[in-house]
N, C-alpha and C positions, 0 to 999 in steps of 0.2 A: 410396345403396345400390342394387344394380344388383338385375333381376328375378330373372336367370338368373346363375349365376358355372359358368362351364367350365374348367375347368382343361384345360391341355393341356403342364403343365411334365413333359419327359422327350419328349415328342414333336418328333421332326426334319420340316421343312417336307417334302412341302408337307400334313401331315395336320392340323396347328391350323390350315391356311385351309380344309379339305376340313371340319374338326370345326365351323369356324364358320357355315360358310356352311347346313351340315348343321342346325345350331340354330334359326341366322335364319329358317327357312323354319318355321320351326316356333312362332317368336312371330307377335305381334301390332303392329301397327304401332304407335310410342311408347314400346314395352317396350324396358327396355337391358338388353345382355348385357355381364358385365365378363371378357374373357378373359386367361387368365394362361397367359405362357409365357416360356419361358424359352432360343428356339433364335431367337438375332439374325437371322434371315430373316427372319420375322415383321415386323421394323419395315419393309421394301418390301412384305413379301405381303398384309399386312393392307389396308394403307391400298386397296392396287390391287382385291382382293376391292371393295371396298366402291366402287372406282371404277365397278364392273361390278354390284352391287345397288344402288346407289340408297339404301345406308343410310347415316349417319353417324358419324363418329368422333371423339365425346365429347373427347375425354382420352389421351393417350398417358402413361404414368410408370414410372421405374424402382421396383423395391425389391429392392436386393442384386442377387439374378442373377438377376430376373424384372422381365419386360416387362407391363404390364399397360395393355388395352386397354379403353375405355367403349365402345359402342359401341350407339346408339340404330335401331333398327326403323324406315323408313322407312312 
């Protein structure tokens, strides 16, 4: 079970990487955020986001038309 969950399904890129990166800065490091969304951009913009934080990415998984990302706090 993730710390934080953000939804960002209905959002077109690039504001669920602007919404995550938004979060991240706001956890603690170890804390994971599970983000759900739902705009196929996401699978390149997330991972790069996190090329450029230093955080990691848990988990990538479908369910039906959402993308859902783990994504642990560096």
């Amino acid at each position: 079970m993730a710390d934080i969950t953000l939804n960002a399904v209905g959002k077109k890129c690039p504001m669920p990487v602007l919404m995550t990166k938004k979060e991240l800065k706001k956890m603690s490091s170890g804390q994971t955020l599970e983000l759900i969304v739902d705009d196929t951009g996401a699978i390149k913009d997330v991972p790069a986001l996190l090329n450029k934080t230093g955080d990691e990415l848990l988990e990538t998984k479908e369910d039906g038309d959402h993308l859902i990302f783990m994504i642990q706090k560096a």
